[in-house]
ZAPABA-742540 format. One record per residue: residue number from 0; y, x, z of N, C-alpha, C, O, CB in turn; residue in one letter. Coordinates in Angstrom, 1 decimal, padded with zeros to 4 digits. Each point is the difference from the previous one (the first is absolute). Glycine has a CB too. Example, Ala and Ser with C-alpha at 12.3 -4.5 7.8 and 13.67 -1.06 7.14 Angstrom:
! ZAPABA-742540
+-----+--------+--------+--------+--------+--------+--------+--------+--------+--------+--------+--------+--------+--------+--------+--------+------+
|  nr |   n_py |   n_px |   n_pz |  ca_py |  ca_px |  ca_pz |   c_py |   c_px |   c_pz |   o_py |   o_px |   o_pz |  cb_py |  cb_px |  cb_pz | rest |
+-----+--------+--------+--------+--------+--------+--------+--------+--------+--------+--------+--------+--------+--------+--------+--------+------+
|   0 | -005.7 |  013.2 |  007.8 |  001.2 | -000.9 |  000.0 |  001.2 |  000.9 |  000.0 |  000.0 |  001.0 |  000.7 | -001.2 | -002.9 |  000.5 |    A |
|   1 |  002.3 |  001.5 | -001.9 |  001.1 |  000.9 |  000.0 |  001.1 | -000.8 |  000.8 |  001.1 |  000.5 |  000.1 | -001.7 |  000.7 | -002.3 |    S |
+-----+--------+--------+--------+--------+--------+--------+--------+--------+--------+--------+--------+--------+--------+--------+--------+------+
***
This chain:
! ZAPABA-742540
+-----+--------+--------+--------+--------+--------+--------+--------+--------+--------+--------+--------+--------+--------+--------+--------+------+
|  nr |   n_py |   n_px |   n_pz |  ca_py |  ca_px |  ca_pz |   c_py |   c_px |   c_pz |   o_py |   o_px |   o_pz |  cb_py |  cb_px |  cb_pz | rest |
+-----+--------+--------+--------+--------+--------+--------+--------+--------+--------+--------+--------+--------+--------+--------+--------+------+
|   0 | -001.1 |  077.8 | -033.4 | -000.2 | -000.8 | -001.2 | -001.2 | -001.0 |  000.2 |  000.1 | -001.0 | -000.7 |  000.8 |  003.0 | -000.6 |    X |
|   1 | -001.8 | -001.8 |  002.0 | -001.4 | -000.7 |  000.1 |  000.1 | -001.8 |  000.8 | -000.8 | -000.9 | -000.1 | -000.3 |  003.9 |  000.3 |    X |
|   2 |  002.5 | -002.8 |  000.5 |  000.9 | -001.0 |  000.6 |  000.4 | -000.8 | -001.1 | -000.3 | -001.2 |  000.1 |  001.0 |  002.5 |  001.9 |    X |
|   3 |  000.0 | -001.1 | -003.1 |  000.4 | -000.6 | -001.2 | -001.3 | -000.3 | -001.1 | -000.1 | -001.1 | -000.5 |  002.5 |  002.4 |  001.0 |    X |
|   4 | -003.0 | -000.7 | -000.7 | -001.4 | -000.6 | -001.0 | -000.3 | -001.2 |  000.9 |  000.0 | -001.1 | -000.4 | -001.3 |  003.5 | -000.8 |    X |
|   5 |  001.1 | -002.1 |  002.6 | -000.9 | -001.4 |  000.9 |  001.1 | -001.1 | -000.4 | -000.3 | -001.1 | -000.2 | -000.9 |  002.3 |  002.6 |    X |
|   6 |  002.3 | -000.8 | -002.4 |  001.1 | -001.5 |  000.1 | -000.4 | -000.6 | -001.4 | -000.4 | -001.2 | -000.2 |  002.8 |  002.1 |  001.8 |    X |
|   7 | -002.0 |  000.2 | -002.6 | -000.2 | -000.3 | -001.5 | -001.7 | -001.1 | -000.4 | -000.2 | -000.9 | -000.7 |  001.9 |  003.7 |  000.4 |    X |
|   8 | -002.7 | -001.7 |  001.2 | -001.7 | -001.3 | -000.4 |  000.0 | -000.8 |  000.5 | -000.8 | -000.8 | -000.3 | -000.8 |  001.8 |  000.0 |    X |
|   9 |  002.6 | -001.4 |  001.7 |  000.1 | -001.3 |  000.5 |  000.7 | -000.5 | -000.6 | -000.3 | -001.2 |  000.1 | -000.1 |  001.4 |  001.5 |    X |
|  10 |  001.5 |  000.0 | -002.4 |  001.2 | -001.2 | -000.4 | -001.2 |  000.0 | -001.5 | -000.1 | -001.1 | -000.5 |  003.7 |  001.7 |  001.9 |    X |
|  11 | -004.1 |  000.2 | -002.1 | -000.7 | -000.3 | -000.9 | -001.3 | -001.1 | -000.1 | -000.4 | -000.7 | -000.9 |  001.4 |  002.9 |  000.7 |    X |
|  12 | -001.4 | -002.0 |  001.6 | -001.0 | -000.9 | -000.4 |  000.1 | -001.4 |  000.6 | -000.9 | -000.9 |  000.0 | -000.5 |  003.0 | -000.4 |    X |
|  13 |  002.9 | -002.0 |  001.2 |  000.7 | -001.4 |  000.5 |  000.3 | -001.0 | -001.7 | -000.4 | -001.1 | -000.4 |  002.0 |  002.6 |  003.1 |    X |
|  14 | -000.8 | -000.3 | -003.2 |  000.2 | -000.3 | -001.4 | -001.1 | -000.7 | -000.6 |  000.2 | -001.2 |  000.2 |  001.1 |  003.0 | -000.4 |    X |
|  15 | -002.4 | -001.6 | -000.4 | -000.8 | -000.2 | -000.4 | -000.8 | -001.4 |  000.4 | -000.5 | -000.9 | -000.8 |  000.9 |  003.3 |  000.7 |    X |
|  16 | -000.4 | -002.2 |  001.6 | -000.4 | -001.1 |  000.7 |  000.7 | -001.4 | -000.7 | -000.6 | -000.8 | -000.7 |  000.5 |  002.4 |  002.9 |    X |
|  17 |  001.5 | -001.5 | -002.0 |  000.8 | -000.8 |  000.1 | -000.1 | -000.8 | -001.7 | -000.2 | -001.2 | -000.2 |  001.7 |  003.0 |  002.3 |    X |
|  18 | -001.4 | -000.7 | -003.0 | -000.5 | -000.6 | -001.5 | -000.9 | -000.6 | -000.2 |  000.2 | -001.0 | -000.7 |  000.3 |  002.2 |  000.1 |    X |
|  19 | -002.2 | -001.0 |  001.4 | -000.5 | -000.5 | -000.4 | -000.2 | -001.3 |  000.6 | -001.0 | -000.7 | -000.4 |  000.4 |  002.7 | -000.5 |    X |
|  20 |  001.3 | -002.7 |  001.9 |  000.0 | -001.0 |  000.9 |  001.1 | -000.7 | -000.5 |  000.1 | -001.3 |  000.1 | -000.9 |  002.5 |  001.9 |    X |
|  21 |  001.5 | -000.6 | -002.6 |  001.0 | -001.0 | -001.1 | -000.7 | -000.5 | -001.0 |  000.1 | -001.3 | -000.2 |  001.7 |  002.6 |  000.4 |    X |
|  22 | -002.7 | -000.5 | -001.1 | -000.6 | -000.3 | -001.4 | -001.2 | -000.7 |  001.1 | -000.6 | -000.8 | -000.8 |  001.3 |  003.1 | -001.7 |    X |
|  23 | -001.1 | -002.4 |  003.4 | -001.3 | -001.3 | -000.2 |  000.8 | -001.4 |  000.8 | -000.7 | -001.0 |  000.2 | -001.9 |  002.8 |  000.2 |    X |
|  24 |  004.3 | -001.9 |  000.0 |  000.5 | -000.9 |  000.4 |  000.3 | -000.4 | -001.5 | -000.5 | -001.1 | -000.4 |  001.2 |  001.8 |  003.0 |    X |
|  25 |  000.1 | -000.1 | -003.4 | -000.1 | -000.9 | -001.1 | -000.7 | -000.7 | -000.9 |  000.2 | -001.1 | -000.6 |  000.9 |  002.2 |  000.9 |    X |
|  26 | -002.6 | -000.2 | -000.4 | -000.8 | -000.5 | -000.5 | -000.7 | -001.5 |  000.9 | -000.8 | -000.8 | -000.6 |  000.7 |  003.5 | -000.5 |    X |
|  27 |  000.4 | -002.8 |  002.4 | -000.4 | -000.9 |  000.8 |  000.9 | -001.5 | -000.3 | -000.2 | -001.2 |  000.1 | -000.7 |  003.5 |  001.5 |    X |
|  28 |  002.0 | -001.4 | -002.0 |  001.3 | -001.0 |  000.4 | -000.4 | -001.1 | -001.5 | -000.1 | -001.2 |  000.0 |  002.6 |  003.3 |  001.6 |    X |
|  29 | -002.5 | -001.1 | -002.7 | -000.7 | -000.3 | -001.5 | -001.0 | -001.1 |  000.3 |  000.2 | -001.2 | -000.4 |  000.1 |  003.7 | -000.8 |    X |
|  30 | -001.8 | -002.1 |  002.0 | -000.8 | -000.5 |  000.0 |  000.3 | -001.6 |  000.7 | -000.6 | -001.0 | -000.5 | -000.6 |  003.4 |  000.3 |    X |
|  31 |  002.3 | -002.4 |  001.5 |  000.2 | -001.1 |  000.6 |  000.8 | -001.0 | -001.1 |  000.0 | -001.3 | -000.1 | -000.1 |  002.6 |  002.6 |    X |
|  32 |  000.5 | -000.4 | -003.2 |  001.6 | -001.1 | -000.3 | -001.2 | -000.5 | -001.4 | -000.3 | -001.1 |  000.3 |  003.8 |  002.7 |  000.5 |    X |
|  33 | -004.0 | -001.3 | -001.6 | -001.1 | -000.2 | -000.9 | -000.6 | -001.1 |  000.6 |  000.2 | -001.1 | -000.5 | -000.6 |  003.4 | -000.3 |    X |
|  34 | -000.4 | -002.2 |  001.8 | -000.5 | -001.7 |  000.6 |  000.8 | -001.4 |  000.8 | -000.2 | -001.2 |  000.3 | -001.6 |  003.0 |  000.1 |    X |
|  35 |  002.7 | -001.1 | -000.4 |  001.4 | -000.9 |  000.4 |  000.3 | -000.6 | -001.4 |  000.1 | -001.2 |  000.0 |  001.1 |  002.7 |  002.2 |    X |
|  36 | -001.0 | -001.0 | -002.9 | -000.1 | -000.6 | -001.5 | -000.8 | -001.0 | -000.7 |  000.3 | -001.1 | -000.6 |  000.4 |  002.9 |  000.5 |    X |
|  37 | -001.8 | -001.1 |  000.3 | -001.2 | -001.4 | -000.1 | -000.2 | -000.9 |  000.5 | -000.4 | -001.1 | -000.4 | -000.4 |  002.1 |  000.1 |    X |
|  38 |  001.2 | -000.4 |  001.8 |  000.0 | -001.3 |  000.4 |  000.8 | -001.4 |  000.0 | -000.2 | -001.2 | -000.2 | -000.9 |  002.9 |  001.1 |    X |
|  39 |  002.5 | -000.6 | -000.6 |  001.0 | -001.6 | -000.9 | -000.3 | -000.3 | -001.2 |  000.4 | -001.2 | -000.3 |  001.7 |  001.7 |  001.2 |    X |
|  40 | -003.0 |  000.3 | -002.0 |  000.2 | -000.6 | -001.0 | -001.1 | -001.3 |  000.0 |  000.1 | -001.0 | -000.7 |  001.0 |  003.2 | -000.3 |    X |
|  41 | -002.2 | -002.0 |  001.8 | -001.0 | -000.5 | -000.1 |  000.3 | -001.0 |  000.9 | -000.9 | -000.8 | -000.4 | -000.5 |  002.5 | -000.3 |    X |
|  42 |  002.2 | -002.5 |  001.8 |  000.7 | -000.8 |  000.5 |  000.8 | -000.9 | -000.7 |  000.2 | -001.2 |  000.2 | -000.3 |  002.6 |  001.2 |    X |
|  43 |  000.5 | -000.6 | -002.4 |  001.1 | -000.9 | -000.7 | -000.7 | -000.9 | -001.0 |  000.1 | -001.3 | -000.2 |  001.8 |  003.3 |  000.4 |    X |
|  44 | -002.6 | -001.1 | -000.7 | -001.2 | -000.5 | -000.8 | -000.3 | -001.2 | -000.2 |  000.2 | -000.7 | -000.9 | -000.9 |  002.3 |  001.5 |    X |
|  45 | -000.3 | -001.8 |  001.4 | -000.5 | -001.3 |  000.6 |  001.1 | -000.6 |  000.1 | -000.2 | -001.1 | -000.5 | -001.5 |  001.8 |  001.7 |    X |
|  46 |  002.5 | -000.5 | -000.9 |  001.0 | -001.3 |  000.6 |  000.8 | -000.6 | -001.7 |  000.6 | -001.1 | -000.2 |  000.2 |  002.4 |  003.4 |    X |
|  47 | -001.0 | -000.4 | -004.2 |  000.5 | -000.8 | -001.1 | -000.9 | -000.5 | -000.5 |  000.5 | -000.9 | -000.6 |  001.0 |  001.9 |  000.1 |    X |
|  48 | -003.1 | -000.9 |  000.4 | -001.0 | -000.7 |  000.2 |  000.0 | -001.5 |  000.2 |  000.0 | -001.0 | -000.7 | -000.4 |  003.0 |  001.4 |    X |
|  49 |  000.5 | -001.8 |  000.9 |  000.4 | -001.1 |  001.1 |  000.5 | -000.8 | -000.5 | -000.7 | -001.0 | -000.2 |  001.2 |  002.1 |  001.7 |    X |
|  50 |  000.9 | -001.0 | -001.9 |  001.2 | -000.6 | -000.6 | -000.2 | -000.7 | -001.0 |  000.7 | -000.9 | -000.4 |  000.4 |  002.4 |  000.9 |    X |
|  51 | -002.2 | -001.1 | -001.0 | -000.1 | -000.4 | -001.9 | -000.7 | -001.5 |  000.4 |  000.5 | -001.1 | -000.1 | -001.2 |  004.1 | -001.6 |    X |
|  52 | -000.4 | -002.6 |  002.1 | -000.9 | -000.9 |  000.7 |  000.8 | -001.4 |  001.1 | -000.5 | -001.1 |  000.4 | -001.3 |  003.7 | -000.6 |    X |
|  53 |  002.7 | -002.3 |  000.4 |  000.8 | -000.9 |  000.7 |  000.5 | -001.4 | -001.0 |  000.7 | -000.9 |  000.5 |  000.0 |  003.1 |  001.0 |    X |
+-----+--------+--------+--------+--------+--------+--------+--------+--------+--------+--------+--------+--------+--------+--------+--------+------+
***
């Protein structure tokens, strides 16, 4: 039996692992795609700016 708990706290704390490397990729993915936003928005911005001024 002591062969099966080891498999079980390794696949548990593979588990575990694995969640929490997901939840800070999303939160990362959130944080990237959030400044990718600003920044086209803040591009678009200038160049209608630009435009106006033309």
């Amino acid at each position: 039996m002591g062969f099966l708990n080891k498999v079980k706290d390794v696949s548990q704390k593979g588990y575990e692992k694995g969640v929490d490397l997901g939840k800070k990729g999303i939160e990362k993915g959130a944080e990237l795609g959030t400044k990718g936003y600003d920044s086209a928005k803040e591009s678009a911005k200038k160049g209608h700016e630009k435009a106006k001024r033309k």
